[in-house]
Each structure stands twice: as structure tokens, then as C-alpha cells.
C-alpha positions in Angstrom: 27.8 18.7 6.5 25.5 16.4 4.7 23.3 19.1 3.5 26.3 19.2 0.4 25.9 15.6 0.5 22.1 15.6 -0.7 23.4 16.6 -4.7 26.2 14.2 -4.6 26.2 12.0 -7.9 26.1 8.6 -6.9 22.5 7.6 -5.7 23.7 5.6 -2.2 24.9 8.7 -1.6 22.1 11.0 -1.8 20.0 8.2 -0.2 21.7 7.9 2.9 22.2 11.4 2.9 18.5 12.2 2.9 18.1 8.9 5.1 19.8 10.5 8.0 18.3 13.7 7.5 15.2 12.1 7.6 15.8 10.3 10.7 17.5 13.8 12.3 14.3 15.9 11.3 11.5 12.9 13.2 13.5 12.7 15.9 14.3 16.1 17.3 11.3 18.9 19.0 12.7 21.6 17.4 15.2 23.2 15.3 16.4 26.8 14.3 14.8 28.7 11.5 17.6 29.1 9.3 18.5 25.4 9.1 14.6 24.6 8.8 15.0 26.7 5.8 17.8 25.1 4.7 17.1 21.5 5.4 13.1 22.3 3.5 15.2 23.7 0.6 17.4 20.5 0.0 14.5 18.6 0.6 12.2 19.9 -2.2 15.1 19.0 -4.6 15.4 15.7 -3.1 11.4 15.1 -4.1 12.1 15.1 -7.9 15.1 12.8 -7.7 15.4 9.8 -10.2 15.6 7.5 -7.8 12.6 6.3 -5.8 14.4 5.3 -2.5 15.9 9.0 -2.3 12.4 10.1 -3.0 10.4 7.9 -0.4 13.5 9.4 2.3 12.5 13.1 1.3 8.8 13.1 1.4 8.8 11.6 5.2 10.8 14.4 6.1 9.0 17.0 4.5 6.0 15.4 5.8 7.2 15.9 9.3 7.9 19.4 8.3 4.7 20.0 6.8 3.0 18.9 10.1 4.9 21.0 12.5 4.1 23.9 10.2 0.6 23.4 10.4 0.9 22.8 14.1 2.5 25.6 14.2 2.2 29.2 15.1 -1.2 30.7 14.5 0.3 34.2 14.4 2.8 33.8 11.5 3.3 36.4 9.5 2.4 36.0 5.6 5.3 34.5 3.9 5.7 32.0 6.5 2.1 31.0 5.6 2.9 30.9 2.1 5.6 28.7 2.7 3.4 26.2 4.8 0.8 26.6 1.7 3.6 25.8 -0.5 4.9 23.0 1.0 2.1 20.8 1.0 0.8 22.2 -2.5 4.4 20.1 -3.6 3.8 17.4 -1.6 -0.3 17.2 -2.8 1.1 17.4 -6.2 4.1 14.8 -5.4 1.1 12.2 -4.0 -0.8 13.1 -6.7 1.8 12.2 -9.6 4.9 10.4 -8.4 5.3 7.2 -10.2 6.5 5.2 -7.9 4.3 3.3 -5.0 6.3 3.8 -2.1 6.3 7.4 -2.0 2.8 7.8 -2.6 2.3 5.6 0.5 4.9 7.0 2.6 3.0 10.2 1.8 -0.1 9.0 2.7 0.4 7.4 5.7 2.5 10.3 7.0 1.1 13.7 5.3 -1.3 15.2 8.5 -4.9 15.0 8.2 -6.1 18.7 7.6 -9.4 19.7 5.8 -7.2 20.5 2.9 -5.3 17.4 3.0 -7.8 15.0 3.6 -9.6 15.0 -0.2 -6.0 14.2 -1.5 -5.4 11.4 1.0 -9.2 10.2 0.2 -8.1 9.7 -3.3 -6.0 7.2 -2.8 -8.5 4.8 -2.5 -8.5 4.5 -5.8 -4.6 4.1 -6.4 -3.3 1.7 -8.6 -0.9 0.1 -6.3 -3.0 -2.7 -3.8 -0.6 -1.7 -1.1 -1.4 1.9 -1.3 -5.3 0.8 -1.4 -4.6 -1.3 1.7 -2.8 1.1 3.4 -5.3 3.7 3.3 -8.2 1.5 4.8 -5.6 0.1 7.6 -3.8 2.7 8.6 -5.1 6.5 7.5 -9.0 5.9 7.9 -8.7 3.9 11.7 -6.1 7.2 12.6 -9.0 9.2 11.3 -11.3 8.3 13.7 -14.7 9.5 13.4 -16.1 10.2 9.9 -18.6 12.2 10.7 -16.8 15.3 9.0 -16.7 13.1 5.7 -19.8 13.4 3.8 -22.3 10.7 3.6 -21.6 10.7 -0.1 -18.1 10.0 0.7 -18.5 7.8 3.3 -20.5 5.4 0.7 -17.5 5.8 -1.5 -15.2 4.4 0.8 -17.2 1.8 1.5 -18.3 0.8 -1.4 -14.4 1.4 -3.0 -13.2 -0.7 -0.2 -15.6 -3.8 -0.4 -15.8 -4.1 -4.6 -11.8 -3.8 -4.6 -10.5 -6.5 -6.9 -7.5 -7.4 -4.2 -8.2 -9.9 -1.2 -6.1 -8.0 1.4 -7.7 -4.4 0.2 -11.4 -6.2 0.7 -10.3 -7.7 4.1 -9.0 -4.4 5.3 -11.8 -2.8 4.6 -14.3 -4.8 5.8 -11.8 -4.8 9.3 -12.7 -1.3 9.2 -15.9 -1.1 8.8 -17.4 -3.8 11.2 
């Protein structure tokens, strides 16, 4: 019933719509294939709404999608892989280029750390939103653990980046971090 309710007109609308199917899709183990294609579908429309609030709604759901799939099956046949490659190619592209600051953080803090995701998420440090900064040296890089599978080159970056940022809170987070 509120799949139809993700292309309604008014924007409260479509927000709460995507809201609770955001909420529905973090909350439950698992769901049946044929409304995982169908909820992934209204999604993906939902990312390139007008309105950033439907937006931020959309990309933590498909970011819970996006990390089942890559949790998922290792035997998947080839156009479920090109689905999972898909999805996070959109959502890469959506943290990449969105022009509002609360998706790209709600992206990066809840996009899963992969080998392919991680140069994308790495990026951020360089964002032009303080928050986004701060986020990514308080929340992503502690969840990351051990950075021994970042490059040295890389791992100067960060630090560097971090320290020399021009915002207090970005510079404290940072040096949190580090020490």
C-alpha cells in the first residue's frame, strides 16, 4: 500500500512514505524477492527526488539493501550480481554528486565498508560540509578499525586532512582519533 504512496505529489507525502519504508526495511531479517525488487525499484526513484528529506529517507534504505546484498549470497547467479553492482554504482554516484549535506552523510555513515566502497567513503574527507568532515573521522574511520589495509599514503592523507581542517570540531575529531 505505500509503495503507490512513494510518487504521490505533495512532498510530506512521499517523505513519510519513504520514512516508513525506511524504518520497515532496517528493521526486519528478511524479506521476499519480489517485494525486495519492488521496494529497491521505488527506492531508486526516490534518490533523485527534489526534496532533500525524501532523499536522505531513500539512501538509508537502499543502504541497508546494498549491505544485505553484499552480505549476501556468494552463489548468486549473474544478474543478481549486476543488480548488487548496480545498486551501489547509484548510490557511489548519489554520494558523490547530491547537493544536499544530509544525504551525503547519511550515505556515508551507513553505505558498508567494502574494498570498492571504501575510496568513495575516503573522499569525503574532503567534503564541503564540516559535518560531513566530522562525521567521517568520528564515526566511519573508528568503525573501520584497523588501517592497516589503507595505504600509508592514504593514511598520511587522513591525517594530515583531519589536523589542517579549517573547522574546530573536524580538527578535534580528528585528533580524538588519532591519539
Amino acid at each position: 500500500t505505500v509503495l503507490s504512496l512513494l510518487t504521490a505529489k505533495e512532498k510530506f507525502v512521499r517523505f513519510r512514505a519513504t520514512q516508513l519504508i525506511s524504518h520497515l526495511v532496517n528493521s526486519l531479517d528478511s524479506m521476499d524477492d519480489d517485494l525486495f525488487q519492488l521496494l529497491r525499484h521505488g527506492l531508486l526513484k526516490r534518490i533523485r527526488d527534489k526534496e532533500a528529506m525524501v532523499r536522505v529517507q531513500a539512501v538509508l534504505a537502499l543502504g541497508r539493501l546494498a549491505g544485505n546484498e553484499a552480505e549476501g549470497e556468494i552463489n548468486s547467479d549473474d544478474s543478481d550480481e549486476e543488480s548488487r553492482v548496480g545498486l551501489l554504482e547509484k548510490l557511489l554516484g548519489v554520494l558523490q554528486n547530491d547537493p544536499s549535506a544530509d544525504v551525503r552523510r547519511s550515505l556515508l555513515v551507513n553505505l558498508p565498508i567494502l574494498p570498492a566502497t571504501l575510496p568513495f567513503l575516503l573522499e569525503r574527507a574532503r567534503d564541503q560540509d564540516p559535518a560531513t568532515r566530522r562525521a567521517l573521522y568520528s564515526r566511519l574511520l573508528p568503525a573501520l578499525g584497523d588501517f592497516r589495509h589503507l595505504s600509508l599514503a592514504m593514511r598520511e592523507k587522513l591525517l594530515r586532512w583531519g589536523l589542517r581542517d579549517r573547522d574546530e570540531n573536524v580538527r578535534k575529531a580528528a585528533g580524538k582519533l588519532f591519539r
